[in-house]
PyMOL commands that place a pseudoatom at each C-alpha (Angstrom):
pseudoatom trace, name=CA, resn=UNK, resi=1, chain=A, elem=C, hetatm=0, pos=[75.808, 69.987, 173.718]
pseudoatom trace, name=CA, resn=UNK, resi=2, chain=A, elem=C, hetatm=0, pos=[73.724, 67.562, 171.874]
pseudoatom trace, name=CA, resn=UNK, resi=3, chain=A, elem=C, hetatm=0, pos=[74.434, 65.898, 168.620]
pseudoatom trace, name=CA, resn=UNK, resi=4, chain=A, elem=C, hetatm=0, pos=[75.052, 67.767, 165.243]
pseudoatom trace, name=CA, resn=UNK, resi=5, chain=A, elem=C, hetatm=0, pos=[71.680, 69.375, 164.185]
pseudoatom trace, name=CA, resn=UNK, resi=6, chain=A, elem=C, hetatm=0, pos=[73.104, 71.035, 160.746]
pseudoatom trace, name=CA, resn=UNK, resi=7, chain=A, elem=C, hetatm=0, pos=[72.332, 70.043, 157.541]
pseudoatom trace, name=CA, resn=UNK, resi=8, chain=A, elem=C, hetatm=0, pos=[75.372, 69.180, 156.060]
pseudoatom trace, name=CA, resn=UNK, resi=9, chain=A, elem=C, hetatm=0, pos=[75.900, 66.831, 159.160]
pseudoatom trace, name=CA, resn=UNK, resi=10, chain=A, elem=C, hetatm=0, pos=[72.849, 64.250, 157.277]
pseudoatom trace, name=CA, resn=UNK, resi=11, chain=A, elem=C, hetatm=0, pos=[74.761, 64.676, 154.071]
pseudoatom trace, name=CA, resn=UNK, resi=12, chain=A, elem=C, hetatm=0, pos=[77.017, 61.722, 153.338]
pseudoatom trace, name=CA, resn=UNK, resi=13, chain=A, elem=C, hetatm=0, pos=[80.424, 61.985, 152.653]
pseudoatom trace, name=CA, resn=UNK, resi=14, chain=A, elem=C, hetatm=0, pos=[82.341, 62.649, 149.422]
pseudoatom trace, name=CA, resn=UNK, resi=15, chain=A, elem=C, hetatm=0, pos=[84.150, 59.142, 150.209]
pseudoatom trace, name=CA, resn=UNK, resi=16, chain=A, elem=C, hetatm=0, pos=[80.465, 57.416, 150.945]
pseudoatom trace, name=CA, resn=UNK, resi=17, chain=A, elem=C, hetatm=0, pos=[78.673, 59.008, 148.242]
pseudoatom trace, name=CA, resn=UNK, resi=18, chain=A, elem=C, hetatm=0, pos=[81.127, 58.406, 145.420]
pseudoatom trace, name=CA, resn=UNK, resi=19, chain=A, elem=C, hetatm=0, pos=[81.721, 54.940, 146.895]
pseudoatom trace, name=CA, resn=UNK, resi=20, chain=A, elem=C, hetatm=0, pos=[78.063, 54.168, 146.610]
pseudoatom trace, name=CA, resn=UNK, resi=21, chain=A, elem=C, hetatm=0, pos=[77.999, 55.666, 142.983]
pseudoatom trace, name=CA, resn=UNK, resi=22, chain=A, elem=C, hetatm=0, pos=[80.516, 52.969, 142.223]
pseudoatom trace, name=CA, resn=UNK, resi=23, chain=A, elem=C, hetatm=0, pos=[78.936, 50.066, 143.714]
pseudoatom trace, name=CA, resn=UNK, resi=24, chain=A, elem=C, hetatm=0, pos=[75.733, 51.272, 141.759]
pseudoatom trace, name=CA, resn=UNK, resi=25, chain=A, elem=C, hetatm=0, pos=[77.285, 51.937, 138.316]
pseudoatom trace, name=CA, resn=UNK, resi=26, chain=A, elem=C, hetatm=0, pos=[79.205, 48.045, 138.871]
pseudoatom trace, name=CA, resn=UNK, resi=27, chain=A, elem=C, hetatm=0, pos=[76.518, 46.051, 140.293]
pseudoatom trace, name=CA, resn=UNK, resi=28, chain=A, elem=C, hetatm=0, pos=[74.162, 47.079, 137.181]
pseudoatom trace, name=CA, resn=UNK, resi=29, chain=A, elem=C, hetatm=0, pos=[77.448, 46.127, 134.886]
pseudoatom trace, name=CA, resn=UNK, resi=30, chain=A, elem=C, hetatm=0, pos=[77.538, 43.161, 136.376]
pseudoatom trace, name=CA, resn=UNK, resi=31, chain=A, elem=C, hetatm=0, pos=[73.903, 42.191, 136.128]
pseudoatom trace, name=CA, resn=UNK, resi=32, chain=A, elem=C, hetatm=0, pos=[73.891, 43.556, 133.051]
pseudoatom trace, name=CA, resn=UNK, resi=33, chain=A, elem=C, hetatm=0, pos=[71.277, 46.237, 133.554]
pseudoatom trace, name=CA, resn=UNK, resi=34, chain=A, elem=C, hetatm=0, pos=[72.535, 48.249, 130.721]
pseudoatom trace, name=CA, resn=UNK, resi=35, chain=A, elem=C, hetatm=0, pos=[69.551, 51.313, 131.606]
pseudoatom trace, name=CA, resn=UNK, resi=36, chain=A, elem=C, hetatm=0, pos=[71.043, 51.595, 134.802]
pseudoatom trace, name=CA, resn=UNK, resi=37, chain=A, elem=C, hetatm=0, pos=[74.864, 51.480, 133.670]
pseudoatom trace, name=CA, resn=UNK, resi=38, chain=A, elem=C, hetatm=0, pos=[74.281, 53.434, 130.883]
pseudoatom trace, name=CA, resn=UNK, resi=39, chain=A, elem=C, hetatm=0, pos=[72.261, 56.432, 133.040]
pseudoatom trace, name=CA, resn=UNK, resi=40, chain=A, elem=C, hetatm=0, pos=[75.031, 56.595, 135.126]
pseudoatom trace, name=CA, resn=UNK, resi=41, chain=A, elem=C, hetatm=0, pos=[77.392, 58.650, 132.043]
pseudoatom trace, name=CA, resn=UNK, resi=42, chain=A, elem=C, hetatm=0, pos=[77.078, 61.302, 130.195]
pseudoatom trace, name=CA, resn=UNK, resi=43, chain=A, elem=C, hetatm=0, pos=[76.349, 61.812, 126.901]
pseudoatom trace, name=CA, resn=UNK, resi=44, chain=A, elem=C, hetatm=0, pos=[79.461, 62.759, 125.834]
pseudoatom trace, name=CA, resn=UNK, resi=45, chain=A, elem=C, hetatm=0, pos=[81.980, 60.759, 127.944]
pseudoatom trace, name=CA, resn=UNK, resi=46, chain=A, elem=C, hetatm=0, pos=[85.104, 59.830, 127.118]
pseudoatom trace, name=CA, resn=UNK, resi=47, chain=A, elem=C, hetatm=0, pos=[86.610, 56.158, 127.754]
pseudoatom trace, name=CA, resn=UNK, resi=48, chain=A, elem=C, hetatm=0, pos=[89.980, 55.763, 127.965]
pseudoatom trace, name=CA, resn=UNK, resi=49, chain=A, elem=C, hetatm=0, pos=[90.923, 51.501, 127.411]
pseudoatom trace, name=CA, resn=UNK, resi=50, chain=A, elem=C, hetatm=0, pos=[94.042, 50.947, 127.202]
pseudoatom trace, name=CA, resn=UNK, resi=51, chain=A, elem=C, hetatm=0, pos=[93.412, 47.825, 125.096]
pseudoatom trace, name=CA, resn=UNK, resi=52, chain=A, elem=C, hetatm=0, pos=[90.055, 48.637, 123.550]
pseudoatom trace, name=CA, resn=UNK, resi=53, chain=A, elem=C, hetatm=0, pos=[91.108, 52.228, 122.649]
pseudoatom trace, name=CA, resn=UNK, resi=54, chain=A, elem=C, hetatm=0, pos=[89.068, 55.396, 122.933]
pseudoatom trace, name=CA, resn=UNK, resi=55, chain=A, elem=C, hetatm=0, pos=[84.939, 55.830, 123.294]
pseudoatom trace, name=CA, resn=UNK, resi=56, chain=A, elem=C, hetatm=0, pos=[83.645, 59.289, 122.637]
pseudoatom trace, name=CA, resn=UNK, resi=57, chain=A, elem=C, hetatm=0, pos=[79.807, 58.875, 123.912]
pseudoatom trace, name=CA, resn=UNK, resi=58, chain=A, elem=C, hetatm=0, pos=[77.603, 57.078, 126.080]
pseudoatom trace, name=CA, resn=UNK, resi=59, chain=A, elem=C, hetatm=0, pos=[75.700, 54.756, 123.625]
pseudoatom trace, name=CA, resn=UNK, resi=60, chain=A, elem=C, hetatm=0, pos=[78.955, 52.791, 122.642]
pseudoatom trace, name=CA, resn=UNK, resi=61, chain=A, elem=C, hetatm=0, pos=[79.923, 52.799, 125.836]
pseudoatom trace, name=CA, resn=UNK, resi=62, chain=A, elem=C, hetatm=0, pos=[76.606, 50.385, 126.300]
pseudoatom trace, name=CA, resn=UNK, resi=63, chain=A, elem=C, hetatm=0, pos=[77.202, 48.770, 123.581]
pseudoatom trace, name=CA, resn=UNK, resi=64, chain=A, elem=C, hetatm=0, pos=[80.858, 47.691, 124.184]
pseudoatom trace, name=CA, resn=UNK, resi=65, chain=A, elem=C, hetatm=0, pos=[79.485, 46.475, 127.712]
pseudoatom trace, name=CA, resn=UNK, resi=66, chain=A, elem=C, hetatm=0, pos=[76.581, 44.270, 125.908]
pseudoatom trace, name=CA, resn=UNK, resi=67, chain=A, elem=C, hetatm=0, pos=[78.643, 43.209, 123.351]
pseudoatom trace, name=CA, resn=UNK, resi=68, chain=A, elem=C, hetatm=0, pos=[82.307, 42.292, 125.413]
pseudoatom trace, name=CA, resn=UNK, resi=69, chain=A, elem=C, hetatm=0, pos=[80.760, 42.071, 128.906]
pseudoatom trace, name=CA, resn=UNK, resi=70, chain=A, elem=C, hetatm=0, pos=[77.007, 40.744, 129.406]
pseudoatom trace, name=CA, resn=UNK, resi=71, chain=A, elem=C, hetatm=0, pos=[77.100, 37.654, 130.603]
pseudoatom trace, name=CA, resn=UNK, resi=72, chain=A, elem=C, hetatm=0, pos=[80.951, 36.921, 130.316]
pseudoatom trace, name=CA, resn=UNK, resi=73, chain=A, elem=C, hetatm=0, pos=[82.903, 39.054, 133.216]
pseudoatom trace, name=CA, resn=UNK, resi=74, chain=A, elem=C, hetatm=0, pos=[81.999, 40.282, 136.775]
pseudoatom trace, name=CA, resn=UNK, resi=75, chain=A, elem=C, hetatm=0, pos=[84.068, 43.082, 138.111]
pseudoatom trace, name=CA, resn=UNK, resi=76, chain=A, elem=C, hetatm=0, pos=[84.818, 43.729, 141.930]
pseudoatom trace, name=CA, resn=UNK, resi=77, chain=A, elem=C, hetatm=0, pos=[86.810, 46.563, 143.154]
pseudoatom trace, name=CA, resn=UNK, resi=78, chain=A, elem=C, hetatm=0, pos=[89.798, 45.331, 145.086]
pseudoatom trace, name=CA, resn=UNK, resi=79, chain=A, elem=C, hetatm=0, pos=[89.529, 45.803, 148.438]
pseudoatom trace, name=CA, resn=UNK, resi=80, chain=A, elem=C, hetatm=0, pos=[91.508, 48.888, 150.354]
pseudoatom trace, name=CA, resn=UNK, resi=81, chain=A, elem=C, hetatm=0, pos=[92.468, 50.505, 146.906]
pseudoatom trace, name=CA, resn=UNK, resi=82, chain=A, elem=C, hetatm=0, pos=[89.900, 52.983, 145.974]
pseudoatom trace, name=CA, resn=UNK, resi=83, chain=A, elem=C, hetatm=0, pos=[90.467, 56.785, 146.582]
pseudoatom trace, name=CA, resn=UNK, resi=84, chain=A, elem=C, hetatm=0, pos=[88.137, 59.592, 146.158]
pseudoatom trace, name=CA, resn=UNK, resi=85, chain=A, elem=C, hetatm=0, pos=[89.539, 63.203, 145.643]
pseudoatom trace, name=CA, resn=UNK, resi=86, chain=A, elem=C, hetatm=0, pos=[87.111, 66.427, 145.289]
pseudoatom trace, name=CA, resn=UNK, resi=87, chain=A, elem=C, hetatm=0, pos=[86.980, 68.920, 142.020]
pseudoatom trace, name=CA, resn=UNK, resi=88, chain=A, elem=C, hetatm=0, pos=[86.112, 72.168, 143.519]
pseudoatom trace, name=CA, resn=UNK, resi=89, chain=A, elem=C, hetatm=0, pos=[82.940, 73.159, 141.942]
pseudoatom trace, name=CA, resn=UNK, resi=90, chain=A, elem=C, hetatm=0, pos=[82.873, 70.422, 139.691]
pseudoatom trace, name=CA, resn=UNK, resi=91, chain=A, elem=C, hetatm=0, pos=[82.638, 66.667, 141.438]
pseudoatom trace, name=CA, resn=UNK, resi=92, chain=A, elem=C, hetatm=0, pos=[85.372, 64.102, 142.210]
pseudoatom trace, name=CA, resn=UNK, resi=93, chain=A, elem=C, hetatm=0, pos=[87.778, 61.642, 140.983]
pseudoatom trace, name=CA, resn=UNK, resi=94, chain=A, elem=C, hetatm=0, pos=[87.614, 58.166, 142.172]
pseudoatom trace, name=CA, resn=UNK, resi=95, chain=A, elem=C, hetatm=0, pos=[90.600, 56.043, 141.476]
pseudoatom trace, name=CA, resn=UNK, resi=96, chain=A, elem=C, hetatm=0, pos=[91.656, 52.233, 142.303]
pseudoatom trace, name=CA, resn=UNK, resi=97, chain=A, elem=C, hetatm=0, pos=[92.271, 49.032, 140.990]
pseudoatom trace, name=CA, resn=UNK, resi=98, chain=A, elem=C, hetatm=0, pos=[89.582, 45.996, 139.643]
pseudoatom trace, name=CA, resn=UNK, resi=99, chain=A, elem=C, hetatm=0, pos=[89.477, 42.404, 139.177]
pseudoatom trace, name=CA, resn=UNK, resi=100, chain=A, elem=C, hetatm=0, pos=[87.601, 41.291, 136.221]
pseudoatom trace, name=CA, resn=UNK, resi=101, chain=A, elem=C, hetatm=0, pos=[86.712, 37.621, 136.313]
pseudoatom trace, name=CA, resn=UNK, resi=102, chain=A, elem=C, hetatm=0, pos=[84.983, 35.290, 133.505]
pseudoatom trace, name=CA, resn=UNK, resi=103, chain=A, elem=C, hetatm=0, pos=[82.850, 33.100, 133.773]
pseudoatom trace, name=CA, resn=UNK, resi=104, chain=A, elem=C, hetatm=0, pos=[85.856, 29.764, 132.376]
pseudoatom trace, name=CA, resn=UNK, resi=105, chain=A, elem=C, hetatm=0, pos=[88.705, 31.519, 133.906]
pseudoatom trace, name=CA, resn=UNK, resi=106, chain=A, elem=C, hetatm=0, pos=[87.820, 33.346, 137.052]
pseudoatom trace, name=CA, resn=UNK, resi=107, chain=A, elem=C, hetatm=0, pos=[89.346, 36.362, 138.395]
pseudoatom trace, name=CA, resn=UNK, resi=108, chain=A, elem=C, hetatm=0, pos=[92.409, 36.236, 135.775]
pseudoatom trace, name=CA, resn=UNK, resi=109, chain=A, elem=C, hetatm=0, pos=[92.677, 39.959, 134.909]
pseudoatom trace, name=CA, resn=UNK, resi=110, chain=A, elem=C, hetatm=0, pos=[93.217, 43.537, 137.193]
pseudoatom trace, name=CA, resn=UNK, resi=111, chain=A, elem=C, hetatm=0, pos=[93.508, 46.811, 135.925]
pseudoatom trace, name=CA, resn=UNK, resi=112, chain=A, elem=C, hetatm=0, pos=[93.566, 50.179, 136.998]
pseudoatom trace, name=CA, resn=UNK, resi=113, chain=A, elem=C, hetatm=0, pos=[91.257, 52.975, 136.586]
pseudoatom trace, name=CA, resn=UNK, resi=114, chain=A, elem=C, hetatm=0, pos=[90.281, 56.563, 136.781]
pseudoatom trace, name=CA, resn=UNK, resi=115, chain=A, elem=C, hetatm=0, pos=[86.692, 58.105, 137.221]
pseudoatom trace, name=CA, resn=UNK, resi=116, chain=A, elem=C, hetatm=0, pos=[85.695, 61.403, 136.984]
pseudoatom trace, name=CA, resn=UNK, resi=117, chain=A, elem=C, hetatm=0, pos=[82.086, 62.521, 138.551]
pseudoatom trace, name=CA, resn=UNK, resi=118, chain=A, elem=C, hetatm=0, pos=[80.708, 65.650, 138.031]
pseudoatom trace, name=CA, resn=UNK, resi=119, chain=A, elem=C, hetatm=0, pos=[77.848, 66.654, 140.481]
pseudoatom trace, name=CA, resn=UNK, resi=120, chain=A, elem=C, hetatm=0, pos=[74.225, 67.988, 139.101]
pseudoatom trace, name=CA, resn=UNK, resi=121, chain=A, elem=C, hetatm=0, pos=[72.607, 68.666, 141.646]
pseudoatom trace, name=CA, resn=UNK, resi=122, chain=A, elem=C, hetatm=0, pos=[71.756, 65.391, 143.890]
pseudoatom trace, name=CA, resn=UNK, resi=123, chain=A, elem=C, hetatm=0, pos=[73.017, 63.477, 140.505]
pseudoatom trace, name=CA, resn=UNK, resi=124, chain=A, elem=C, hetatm=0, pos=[76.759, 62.420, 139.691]
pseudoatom trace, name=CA, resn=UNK, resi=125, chain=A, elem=C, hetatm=0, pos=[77.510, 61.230, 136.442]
pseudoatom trace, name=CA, resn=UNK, resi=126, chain=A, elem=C, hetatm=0, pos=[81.251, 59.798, 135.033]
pseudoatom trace, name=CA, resn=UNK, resi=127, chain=A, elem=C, hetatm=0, pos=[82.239, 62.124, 132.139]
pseudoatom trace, name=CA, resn=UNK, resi=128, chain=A, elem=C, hetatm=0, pos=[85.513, 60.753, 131.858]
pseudoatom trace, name=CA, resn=UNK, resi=129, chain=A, elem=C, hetatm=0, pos=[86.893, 57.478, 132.681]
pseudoatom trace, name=CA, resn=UNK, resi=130, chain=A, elem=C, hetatm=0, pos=[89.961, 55.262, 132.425]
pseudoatom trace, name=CA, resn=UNK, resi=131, chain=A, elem=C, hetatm=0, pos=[90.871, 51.767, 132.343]
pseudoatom trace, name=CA, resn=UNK, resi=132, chain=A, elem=C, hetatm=0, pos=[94.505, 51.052, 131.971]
pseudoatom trace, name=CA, resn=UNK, resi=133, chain=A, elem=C, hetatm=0, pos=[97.396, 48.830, 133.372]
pseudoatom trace, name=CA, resn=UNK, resi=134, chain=A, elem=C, hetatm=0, pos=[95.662, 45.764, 132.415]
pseudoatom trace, name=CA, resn=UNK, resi=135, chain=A, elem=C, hetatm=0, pos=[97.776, 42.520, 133.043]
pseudoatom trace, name=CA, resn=UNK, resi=136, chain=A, elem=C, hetatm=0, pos=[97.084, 38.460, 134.579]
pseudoatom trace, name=CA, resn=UNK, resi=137, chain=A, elem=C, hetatm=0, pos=[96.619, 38.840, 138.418]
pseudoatom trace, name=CA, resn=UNK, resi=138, chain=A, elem=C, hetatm=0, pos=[98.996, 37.488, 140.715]
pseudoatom trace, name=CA, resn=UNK, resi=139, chain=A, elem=C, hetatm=0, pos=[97.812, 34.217, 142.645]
pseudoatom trace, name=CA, resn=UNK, resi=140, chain=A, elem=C, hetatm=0, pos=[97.660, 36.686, 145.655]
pseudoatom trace, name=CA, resn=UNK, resi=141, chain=A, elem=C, hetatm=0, pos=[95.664, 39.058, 143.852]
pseudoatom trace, name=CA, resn=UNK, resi=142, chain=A, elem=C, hetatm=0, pos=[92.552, 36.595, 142.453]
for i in range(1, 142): cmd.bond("trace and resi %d" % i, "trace and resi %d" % (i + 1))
show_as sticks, trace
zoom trace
């Protein structure tokens, strides 16, 4: 017997595709490609911070990331913590830890966070997400 010839064998994994999504959604925060960032939510999202308090839709989302982030921090997902769990007939939640680092101060700051994607079609988009646990990395962790 040959190699898989189904379709769902071409289809990428939950783990890959939501992985990908992140990457995606993060490099365009990081670059500050706010269209990109900002396509990736949906209108009505809700963003949990626990230090910057609640966001109820997508254009302040963009906002608070132009205003707080352009320019000033980089994120990157620490390495071997992220975790992707299907909704059945919804999406997935992805969940791990990130290092923000500035510009004057490098990678001073990790958090923790929460995403949940809900699939349309070929699309995922976050409609809610979390950020919480913030604190100073440990020498270790930057």
């Amino acid at each position: 017997m040959g190699g898989a010839s189904t379709a769902w064998a071409a289809e990428p994994s939950l783990t890959e595709t939501i992985t990908a999504q992140d990457r995606k959604v993060f490099d365009a925060y990081n670059a500050c490609d706010l269209e990109t960032f900002g396509a990736a939510f949906a209108p009505d999202v809700e963003f949990y911070h626990d230090e910057g308090g609640v966001t109820w839709e997508r254009q302040s989302v963009i906002d608070n990331t132009r205003k707080y982030i352009c320019g000033k921090v980089r994120r990157e997902l620490v390495p071997g913590t992220l975790r992707i769990y299907p909704i059945k007939d919804f999406g997935a939640v992805e969940e791990g830890e990130h290092r923000f680092c500035q510009k004057d101060q490098g990678c001073a700051g990790i958090a923790k966070f929460v995403i949940v994607w809900k699939r349309q079609g070929e699309t995922w988009i976050a409609t809610r997400v979390l950020s919480y646990g913030h604190r100073t990395a440990t020498a270790e962790e930057r």
